[in-house]
C-alpha positions as CSV (number, residue, x, y, z in Angstrom):
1,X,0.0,0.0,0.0
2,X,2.7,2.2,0.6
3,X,4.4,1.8,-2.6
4,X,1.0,2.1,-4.5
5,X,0.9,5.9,-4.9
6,X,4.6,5.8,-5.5
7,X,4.0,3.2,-9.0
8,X,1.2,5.7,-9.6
9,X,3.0,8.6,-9.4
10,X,5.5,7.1,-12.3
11,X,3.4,5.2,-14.1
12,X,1.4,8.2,-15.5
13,X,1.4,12.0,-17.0
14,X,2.4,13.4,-13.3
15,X,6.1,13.0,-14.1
16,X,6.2,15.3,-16.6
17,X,4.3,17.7,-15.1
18,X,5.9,18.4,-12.0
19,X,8.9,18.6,-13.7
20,X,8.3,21.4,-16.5
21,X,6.0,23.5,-13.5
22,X,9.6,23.0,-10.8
23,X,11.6,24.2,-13.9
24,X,9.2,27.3,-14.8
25,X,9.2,28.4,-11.1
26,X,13.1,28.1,-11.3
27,X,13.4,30.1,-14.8
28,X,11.2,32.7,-13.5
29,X,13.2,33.1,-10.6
30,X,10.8,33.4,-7.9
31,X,12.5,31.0,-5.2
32,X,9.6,29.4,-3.7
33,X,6.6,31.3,-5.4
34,X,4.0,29.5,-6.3
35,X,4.3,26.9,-3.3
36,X,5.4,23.7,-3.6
37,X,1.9,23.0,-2.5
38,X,0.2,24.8,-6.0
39,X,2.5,23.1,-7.8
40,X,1.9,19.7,-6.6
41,X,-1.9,20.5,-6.7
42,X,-1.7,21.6,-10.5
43,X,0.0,18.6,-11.5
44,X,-2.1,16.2,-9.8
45,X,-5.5,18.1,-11.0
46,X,-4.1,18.2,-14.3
47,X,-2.8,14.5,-14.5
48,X,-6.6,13.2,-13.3
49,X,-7.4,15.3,-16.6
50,X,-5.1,13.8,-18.7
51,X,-5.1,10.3,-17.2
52,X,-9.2,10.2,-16.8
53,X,-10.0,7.7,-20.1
54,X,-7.2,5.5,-18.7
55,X,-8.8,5.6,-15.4
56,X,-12.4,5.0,-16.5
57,X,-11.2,1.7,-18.9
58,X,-9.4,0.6,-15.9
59,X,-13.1,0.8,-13.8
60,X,-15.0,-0.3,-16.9
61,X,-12.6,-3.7,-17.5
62,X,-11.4,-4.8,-14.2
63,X,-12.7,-2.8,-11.2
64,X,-16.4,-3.1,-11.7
65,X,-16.3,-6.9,-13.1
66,X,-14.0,-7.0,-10.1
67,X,-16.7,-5.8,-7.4
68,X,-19.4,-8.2,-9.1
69,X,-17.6,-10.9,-8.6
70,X,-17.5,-11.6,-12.2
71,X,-13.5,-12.4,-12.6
72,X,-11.0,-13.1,-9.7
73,X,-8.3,-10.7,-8.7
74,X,-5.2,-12.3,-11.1
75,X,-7.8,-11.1,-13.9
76,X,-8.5,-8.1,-12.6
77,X,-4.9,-7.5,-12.3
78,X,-4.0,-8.0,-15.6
79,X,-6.9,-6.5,-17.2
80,X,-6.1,-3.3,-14.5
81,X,-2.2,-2.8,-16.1
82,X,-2.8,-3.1,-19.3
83,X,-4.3,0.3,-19.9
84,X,-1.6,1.9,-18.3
85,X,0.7,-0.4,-20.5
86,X,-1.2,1.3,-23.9
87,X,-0.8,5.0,-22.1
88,X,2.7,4.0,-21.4
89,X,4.3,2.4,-24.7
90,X,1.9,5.5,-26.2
91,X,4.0,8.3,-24.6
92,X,7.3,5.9,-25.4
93,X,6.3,5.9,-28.8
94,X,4.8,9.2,-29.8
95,X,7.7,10.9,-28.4
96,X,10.1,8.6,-30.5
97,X,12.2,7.4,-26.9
98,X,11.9,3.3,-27.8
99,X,15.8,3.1,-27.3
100,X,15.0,3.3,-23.4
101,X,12.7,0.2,-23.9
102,X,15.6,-1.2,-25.9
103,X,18.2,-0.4,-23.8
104,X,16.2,-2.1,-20.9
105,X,15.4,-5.0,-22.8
106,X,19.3,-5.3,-23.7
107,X,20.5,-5.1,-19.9
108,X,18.1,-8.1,-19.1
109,X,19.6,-9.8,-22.1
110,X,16.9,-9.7,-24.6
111,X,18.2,-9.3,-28.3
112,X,16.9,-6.1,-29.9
113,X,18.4,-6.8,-33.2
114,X,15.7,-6.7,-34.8
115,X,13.5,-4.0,-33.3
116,X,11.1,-4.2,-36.0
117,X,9.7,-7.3,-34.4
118,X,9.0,-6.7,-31.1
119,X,6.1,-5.8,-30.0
120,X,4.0,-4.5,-26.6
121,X,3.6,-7.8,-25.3
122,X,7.4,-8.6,-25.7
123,X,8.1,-5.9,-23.3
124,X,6.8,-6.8,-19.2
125,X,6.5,-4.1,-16.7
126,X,9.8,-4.1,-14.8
127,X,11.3,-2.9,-18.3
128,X,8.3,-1.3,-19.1
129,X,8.5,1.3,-16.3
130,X,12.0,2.7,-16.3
131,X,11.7,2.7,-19.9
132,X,8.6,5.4,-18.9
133,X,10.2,7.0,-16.3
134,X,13.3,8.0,-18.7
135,X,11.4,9.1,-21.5
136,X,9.3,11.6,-19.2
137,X,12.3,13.2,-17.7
138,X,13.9,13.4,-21.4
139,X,10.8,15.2,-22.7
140,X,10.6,17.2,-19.2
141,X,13.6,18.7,-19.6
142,X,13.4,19.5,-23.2
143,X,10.2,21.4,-22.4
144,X,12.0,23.1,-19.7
145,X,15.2,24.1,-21.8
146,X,12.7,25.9,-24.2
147,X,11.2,27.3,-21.6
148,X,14.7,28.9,-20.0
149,X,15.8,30.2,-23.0
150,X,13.2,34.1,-23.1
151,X,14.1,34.0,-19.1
152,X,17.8,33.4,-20.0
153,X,17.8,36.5,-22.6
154,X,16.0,39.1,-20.1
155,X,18.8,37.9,-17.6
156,X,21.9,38.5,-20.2
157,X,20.2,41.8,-21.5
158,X,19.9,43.2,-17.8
159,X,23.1,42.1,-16.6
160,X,24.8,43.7,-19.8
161,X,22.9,46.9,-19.1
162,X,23.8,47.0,-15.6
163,X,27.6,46.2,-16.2
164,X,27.7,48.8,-19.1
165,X,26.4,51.8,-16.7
166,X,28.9,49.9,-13.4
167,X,26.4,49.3,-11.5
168,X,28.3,45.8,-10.6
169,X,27.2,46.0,-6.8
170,X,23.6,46.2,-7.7
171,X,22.1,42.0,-8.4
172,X,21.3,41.1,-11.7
173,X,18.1,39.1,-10.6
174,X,16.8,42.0,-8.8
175,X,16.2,44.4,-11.7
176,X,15.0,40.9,-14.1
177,X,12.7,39.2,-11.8
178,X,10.0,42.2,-12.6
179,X,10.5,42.2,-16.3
180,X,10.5,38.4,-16.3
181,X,7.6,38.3,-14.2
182,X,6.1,41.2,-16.1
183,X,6.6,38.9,-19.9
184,X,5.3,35.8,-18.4
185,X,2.1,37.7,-17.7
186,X,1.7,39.5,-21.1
187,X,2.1,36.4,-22.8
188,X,-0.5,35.0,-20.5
189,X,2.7,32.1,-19.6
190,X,1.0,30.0,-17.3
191,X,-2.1,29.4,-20.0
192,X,0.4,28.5,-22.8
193,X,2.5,26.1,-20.3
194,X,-0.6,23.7,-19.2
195,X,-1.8,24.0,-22.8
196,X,1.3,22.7,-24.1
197,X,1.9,20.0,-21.4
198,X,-2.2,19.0,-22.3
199,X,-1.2,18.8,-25.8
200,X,2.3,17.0,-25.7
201,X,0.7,13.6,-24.2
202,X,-0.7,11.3,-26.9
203,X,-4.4,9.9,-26.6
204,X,-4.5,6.5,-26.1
205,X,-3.8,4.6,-28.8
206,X,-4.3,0.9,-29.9
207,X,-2.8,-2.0,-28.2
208,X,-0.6,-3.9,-30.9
């Protein structure tokens, strides 16, 4: 039970999420504003959002026939994974990261030689899983570079400034953190960084 909310945790969209939102809050300077708290909140609201068809096929196919007594718990189990299999390989896949499954699948010794034939039920959920896990942090922090790089500018541009009039005892962060703050709001920021953590997570797909 302990370990439940922990598989849960990297077993869906939540990863991600959390990642990109620490990252923002770190670009934009702001120390510990918005709370750890909002954060966390955010990215669990918005991975029930994401997740929610996964989570209503999981109810339909194992936990309901599961409560009627109509199939037995090994069953239920399998029938309860395998949705979060499809939403898994689907990430995998759409964001082009099956060398993690491979390289998984190489350190247990399975030959991937010929990647062209394996296929979703080759792979079990101990390689499945930190195959997952790898491929959210890679797309995390891609998300997060582009999001450094406006923040990054304002910093060089106000540092330059400050240097060129010697104002060297006066911090850098100090004069960006309201211009920064100030271009994250014109650009209405924190609408175009859930949209594009929403729209970078595939729908799931067909098992193969």
């Amino acid at each position: 039970l302990t370990v439940a909310p922990a598989l849960l945790v990297v077993t869906t969209s939540f990863t991600r999420i959390i990642v990109v939102l620490a990252l923002l809050r770190q670009a934009i300077g702001t120390q510990s504003l918005p709370p750890s708290q909002v954060i966390v909140a955010l990215s669990m609201f918005m991975t029930f959002l994401i997740m929610a068809p996964t989570f209503e096929r999981i109810a339909a196919e194992a936990i309901v026939p599961l409560h009627n007594n109509e199939i037995d718990q090994r069953v239920g189990w399998k029938r309860a994974k395998q949705p979060l299999r499809d939403f898994m390989f689907d990430q995998i896949e759409h964001a082009g990261n099956e060398q993690d499954i491979y390289m998984i699948l190489n350190y247990r010794g399975v030959n991937t030689s010929k990647p062209q034939e394996l296929r979703r039920h080759h792979v079990d959920m101990l390689s499945l899983i930190p195959a997952f896990i790898l491929s959210e942090l890679k797309i995390a922090f891609l998300m997060g570079f582009r999001i450094y790089l406006p923040f990054l500018i304002i910093d060089m541009v106000i540092a330059s400034v400050l240097i060129s009039m010697g104002m060297l005892m006066l911090p850098p962060v100090m004069i960006s953190l309201p211009f920064k703050l100030l271009l994250f709001v014109l650009v209405n920021g924190w609408h175009l960084v859930a949209g594009r953590l929403l729209s970078s997570f595939s729908v799931l797909g067909v098992t193969t």
